[in-house]
C-alpha positions in Angstrom: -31.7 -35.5 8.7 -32.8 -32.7 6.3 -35.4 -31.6 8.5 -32.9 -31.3 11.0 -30.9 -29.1 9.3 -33.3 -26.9 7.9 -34.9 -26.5 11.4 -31.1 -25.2 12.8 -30.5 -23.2 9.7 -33.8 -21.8 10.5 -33.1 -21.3 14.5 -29.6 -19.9 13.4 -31.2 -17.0 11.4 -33.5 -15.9 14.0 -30.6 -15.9 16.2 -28.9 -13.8 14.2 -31.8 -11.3 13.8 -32.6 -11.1 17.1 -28.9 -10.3 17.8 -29.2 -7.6 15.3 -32.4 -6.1 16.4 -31.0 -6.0 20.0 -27.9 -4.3 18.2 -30.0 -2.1 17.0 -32.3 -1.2 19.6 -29.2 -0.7 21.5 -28.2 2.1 19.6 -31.6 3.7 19.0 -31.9 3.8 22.8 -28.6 5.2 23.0 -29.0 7.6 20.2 -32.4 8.9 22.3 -30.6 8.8 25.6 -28.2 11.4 24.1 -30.8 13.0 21.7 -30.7 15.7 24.3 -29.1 19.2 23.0 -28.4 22.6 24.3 -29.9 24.9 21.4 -29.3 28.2 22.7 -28.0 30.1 25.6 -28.9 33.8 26.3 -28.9 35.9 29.5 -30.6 39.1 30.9 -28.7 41.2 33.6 -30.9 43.1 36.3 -30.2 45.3 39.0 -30.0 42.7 41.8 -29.1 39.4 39.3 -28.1 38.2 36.2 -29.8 35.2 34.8 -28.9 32.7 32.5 -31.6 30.8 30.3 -30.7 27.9 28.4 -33.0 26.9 25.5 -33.0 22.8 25.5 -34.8 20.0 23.1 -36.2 18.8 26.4 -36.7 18.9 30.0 -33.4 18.3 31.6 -31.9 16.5 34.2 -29.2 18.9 35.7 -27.3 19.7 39.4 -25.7 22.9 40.0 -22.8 23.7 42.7 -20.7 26.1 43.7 -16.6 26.0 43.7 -14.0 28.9 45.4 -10.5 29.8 44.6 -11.8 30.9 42.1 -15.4 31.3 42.3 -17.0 29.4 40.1 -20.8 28.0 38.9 -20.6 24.3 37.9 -24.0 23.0 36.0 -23.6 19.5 35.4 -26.4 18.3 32.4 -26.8 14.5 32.4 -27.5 12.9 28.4 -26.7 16.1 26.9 -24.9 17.4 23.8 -23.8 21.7 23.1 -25.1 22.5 20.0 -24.9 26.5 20.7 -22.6 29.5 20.5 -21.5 30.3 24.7 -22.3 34.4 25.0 -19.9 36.9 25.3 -19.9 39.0 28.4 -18.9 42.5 28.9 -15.8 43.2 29.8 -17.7 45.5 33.1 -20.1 43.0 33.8 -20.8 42.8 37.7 -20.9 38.8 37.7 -19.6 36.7 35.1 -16.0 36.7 33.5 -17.0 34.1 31.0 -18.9 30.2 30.7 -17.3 27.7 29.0 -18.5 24.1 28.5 -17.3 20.3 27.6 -18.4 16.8 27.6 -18.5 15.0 30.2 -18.5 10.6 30.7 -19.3 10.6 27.1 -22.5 11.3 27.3 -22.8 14.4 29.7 -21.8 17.4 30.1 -20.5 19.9 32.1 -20.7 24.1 31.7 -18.4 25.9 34.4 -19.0 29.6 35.0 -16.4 31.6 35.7 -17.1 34.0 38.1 -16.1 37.8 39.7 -17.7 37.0 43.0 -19.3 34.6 45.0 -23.0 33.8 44.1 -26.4 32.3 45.7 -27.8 30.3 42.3 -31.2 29.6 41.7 -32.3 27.5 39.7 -35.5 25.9 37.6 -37.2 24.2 34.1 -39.7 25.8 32.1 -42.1 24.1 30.0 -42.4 25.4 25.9 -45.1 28.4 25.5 -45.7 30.7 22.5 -42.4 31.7 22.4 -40.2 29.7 23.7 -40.0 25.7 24.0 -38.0 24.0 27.0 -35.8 26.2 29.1 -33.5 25.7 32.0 -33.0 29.2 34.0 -30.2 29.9 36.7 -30.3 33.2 38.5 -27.3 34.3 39.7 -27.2 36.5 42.9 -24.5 37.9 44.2 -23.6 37.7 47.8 -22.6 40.4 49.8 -20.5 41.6 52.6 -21.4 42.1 56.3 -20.2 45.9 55.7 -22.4 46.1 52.2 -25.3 44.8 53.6 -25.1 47.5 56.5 -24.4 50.2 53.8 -27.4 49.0 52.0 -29.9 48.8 54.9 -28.3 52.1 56.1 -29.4 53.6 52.4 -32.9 52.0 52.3 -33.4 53.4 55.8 -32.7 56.9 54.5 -34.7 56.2 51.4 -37.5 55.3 53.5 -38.0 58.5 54.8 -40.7 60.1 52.2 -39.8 63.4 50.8 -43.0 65.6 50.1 -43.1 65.0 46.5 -45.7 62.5 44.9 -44.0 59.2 44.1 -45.7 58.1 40.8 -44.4 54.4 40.0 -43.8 53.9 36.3 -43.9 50.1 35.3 -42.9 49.1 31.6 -44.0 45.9 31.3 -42.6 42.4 30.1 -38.9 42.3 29.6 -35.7 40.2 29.1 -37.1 36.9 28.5 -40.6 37.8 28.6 -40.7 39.4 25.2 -44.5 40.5 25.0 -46.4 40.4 22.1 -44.6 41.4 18.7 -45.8 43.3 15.9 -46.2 41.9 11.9 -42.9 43.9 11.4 -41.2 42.4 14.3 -41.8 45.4 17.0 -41.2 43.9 20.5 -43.6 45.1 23.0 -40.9 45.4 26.0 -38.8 47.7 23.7 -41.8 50.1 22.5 -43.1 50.2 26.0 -40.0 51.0 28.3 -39.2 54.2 25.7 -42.6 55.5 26.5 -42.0 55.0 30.3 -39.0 56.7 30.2 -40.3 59.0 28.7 -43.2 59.6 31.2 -40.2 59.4 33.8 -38.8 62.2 32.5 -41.8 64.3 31.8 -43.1 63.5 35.8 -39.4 64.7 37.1 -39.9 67.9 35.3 -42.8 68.8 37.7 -41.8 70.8 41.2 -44.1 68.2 43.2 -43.4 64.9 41.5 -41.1 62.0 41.5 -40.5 59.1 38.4 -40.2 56.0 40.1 -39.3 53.4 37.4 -40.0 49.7 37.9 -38.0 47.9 35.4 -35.0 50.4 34.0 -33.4 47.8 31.4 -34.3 44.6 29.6 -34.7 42.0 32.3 -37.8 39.6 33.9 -39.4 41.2 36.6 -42.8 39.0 38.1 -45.4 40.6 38.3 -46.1 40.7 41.8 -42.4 41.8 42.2 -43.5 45.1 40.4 -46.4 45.7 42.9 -43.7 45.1 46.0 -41.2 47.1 44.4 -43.6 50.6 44.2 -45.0 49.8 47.4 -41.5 49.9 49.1 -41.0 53.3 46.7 -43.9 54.4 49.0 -45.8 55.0 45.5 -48.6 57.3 45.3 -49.3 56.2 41.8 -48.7 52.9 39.8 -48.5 53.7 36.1 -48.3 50.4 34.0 -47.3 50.5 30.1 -48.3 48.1 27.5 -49.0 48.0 23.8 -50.2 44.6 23.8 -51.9 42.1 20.7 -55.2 40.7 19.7 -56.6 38.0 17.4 -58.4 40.5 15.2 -55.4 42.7 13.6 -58.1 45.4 13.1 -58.4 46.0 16.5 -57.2 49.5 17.0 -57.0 52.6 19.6 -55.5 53.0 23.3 -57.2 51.9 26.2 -57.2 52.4 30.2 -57.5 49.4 32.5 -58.2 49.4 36.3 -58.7 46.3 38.4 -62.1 44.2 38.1 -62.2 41.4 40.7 -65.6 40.1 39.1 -64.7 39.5 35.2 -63.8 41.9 32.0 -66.2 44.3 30.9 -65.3 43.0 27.0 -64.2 40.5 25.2 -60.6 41.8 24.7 -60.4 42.5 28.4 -60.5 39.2 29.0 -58.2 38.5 26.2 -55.6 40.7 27.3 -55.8 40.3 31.1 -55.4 36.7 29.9 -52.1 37.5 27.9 -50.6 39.8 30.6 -51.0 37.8 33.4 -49.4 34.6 31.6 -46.3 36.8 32.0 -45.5 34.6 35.2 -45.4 31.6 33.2 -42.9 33.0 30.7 -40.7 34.1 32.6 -40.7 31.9 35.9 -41.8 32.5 38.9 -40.1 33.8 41.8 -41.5 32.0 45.0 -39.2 34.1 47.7 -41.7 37.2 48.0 -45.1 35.1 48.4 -45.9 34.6 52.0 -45.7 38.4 52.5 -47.0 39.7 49.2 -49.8 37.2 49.4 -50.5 38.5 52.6 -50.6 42.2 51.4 -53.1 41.3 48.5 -55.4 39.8 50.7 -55.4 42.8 53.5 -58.1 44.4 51.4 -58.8 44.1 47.8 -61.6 45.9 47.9 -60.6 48.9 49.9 -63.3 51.5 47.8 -60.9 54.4 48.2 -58.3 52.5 46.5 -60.6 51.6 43.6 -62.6 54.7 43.4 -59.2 56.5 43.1 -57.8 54.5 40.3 -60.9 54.6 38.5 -60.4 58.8 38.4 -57.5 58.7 37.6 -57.8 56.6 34.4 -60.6 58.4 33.5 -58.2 61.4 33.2 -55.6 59.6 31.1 -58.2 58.3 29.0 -59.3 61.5 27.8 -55.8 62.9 27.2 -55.4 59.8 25.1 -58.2 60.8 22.8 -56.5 64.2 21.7 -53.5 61.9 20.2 -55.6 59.2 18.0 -58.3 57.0 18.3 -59.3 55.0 21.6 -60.7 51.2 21.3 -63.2 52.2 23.8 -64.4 55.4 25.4 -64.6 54.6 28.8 -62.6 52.9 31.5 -61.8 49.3 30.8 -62.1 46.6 33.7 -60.3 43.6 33.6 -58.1 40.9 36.4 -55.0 42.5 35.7 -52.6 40.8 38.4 -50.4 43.9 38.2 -53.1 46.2 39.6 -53.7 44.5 42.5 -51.9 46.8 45.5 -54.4 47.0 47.7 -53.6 50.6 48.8 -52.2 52.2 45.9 -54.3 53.9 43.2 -53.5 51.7 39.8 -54.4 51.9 35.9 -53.0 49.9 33.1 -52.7 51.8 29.8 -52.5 49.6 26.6 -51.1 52.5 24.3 -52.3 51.0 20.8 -52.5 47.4 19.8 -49.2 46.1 18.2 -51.1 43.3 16.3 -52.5 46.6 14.2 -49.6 47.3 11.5 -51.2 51.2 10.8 -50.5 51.0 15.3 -47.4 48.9 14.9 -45.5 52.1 12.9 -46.7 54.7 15.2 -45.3 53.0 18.1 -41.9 52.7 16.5 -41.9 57.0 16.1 -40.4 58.6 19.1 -42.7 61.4 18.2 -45.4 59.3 18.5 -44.0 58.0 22.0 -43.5 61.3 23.1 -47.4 62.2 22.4 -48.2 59.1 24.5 -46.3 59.8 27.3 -47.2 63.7 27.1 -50.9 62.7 27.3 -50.3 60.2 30.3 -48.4 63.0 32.2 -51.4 65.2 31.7 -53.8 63.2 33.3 -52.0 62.4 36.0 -51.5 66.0 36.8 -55.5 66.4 36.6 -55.9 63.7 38.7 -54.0 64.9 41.2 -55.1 68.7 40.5 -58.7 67.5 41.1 -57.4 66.0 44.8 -56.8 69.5 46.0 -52.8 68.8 46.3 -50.7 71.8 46.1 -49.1 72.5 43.0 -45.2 72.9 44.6 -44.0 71.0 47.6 -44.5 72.4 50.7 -43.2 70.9 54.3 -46.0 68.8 55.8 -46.4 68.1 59.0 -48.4 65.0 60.0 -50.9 65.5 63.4 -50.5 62.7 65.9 -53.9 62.3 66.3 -57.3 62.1 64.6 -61.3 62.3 65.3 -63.3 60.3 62.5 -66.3 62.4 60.8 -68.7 61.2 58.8 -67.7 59.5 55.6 -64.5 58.8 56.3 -62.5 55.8 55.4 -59.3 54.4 56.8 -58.2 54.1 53.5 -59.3 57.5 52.5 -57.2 59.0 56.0 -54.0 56.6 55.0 -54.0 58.1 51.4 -54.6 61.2 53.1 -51.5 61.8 56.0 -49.7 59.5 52.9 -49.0 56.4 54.9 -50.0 53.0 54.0 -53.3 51.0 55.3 -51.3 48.6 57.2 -49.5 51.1 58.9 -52.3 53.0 60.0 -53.9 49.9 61.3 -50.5 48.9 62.8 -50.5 52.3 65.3 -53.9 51.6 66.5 -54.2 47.9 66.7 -56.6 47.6 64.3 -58.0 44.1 63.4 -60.2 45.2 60.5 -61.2 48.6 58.7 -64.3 49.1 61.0 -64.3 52.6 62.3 -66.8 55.1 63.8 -67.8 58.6 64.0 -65.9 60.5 66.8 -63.4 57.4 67.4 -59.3 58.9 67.9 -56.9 57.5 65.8 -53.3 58.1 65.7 -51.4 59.0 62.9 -47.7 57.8 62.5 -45.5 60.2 61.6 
């Protein structure tokens, strides 16, 4: 009878602890199902969209929809908890009046965005890099009007049509979200590099036959191949792109000049940059709307010579204007896979204007003055370049023939850079499969 009782004594307590481990795997379960957090909540407002990137403890189950009468954003987060401060936006702001956010079912919750106009959303998760862990990302578009979009395609129409003055593209890189690298101080790269762009903007409007084309104008994301398609529809003669970028060895020092190399980096901080830059993508998401046709457009030719034999004189020219303002990492022209320089028919260097990793480098490029020298020296070879190509030093009116007899030597790259039209279009008026031509062959040449 005593064995009996010790044996349900004993059968009680393990009933009781396996009650209380179940209690308590209940709520460690629960306690992870809501472990989710909002941890910060920052946005970035470009010309065409403003986006929103929330910084989260993990990837994130979320649904997004739209709601009218008032326009409004609704992101609905499931096993989440706001552990964040909601940003304040300006008062002028083309978009948003304000977000606000509560839970939701106890466990979820919901962030509604108030909105000025009605949107096209967009949105995506990023996995943690270098500088940021888990991200959700909603770009707000705004839509338009029948009548704006027919004042906007009437505007791009008359923007189309080239003036006679050299278009040189200006492209600061990183920005917004994509911070670049950051000096011992704290420097950003995206702040350092779009003064010296604006700069160089300013210094290539002050010449009679020149026009500053400027890729990114503020602190927001733009993907790299979005800057390529954004100075080929600028009908860019030049694509100028700025960086002061990092290495692991803070000794490394000096400025250097970077064209595209489609068959590896001619050194070992080539590779490490081209590396760094064209990770970019990953930082800041990636667009997929402009791929079919920018694919396209990188594969017409990437190894037009013209193209390549261009860029590679031109950056020979900045590089030794670059010299007169401080030392220069390596004396000749730098090779490496940039993804930025890869227009196929526009002439395109990459300057890294000191190395931010370097603190000596790191003060200079917080100086204006210093900036200034930068940008000066960058102007200068670009004018050589140029100077060296026989164009006229003020605009005249050109006037393009409608036809033309090959000679020996030529190119049709060489002839599209020359009547300033693009490769494709040339090919385009003739019905050209491929860049085959011969000597005496007529060609016709768009106006």
């Amino acid at each position: 009878m005593k064995l009996f009782s010790n044996n349900y004594k004993l059968k009680e307590h393990l009933s009781l602890l396996v009650l209380a481990f179940l209690v308590l795997s209940g709520s460690a379960m629960e306690a992870v199902a809501s472990s989710q957090q909002i941890e910060s909540v920052r946005f970035w407002t470009a010309p065409d969209h403003t986006r929103l990137v929330l910084g989260t403890s993990s990837s994130i189950e979320h649904k997004v929809f739209s709601l009218t009468n008032p326009p409004r954003l609704v992101l609905d987060l499931s096993n989440t908890k706001f552990h964040s401060q909601l940003p304040v936006f300006p008062a002028d702001h083309r978009v948003v009046n304000l977000m606000r956010q509560a839970p939701r079912n106890d466990k979820d919750l919901r962030i509604v965005i108030d909105l000025k106009k009605a949107v096209r959303a967009k949105s995506f998760v990023l996995k943690p890099n270098a500088d940021y862990g888990h991200r959700l990302v909603i770009d707000l578009y705004p839509k338009q009007n029948v009548a704006a979009k027919q004042a906007i395609s009437i505007k791009k129409t008359a923007s189309s049509v080239k003036n006679d003055k050299l278009i040189i593209a200006i492209d600061a890189g990183h920005g917004g979200e994509d911070p670049g690298a950051t000096g011992r101080r704290g420097t950003r790269e995206k702040v350092v590099v779009l003064a010296i762009a604006k700069k160089l903007a300013a210094l290539v409007n002050e010449q009679p036959n020149m026009k500053a084309y400027m890729v990114r104008t503020g602190d927001y994301y733009i993907g790299l191949r979005q800057r390529m398609e954004k100075a080929r529809r600028a009908k860019a003669d030049l694509f100028v792109s700025i960086h002061a970028d990092a290495f692991k060895d803070q000794r490394a020092r000096g400025s250097s000049v970077y064209v595209l190399s489609n068959r590896g980096a001619s050194s070992e901080a080539a590779r490490w940059l081209a590396k760094s830059e064209n990770a970019a993508d990953l930082v800041g998401g990636v667009s997929l709307d402009d791929k079919d046709d920018m694919l396209a457009s990188v594969l017409l030719d990437l190894s037009q010579n013209h193209t390549e034999d261009a860029s590679a004189k031109v950056a020979g020219e900045v590089l030794k204007n670059l010299k007169g303002v401080g030392h220069v990492h390596k004396k000749q022209v730098q090779k490496a896979g940039f993804m930025v320089l890869k227009s196929p028919d526009i002439p395109s260097i990459l300057v890294e204007t000191a190395f931010i990793s370097n603190k000596h480098e790191e003060a200079k490029l917080r100086s204006s003055a210093h900036q200034a020298k930068i940008a000066k020296a960058i102007m200068k070879g670009v004018k050589a370049y140029f100077a060296h190509q026989g164009l006229p030093a003020t605009p005249v009116l050109r006037t393009a023939k409608t036809t033309y007899k090959i000679k020996r030597g030529d190119t049709l790259s060489a002839i599209a850079q020359r009547h300033r039209i693009s490769l494709v279009t040339l090919k385009k008026a003739n019905s050209l499969q491929s860049n085959k031509i011969v000597v005496g062959q007529v060609i016709q040449i768009p106006s």
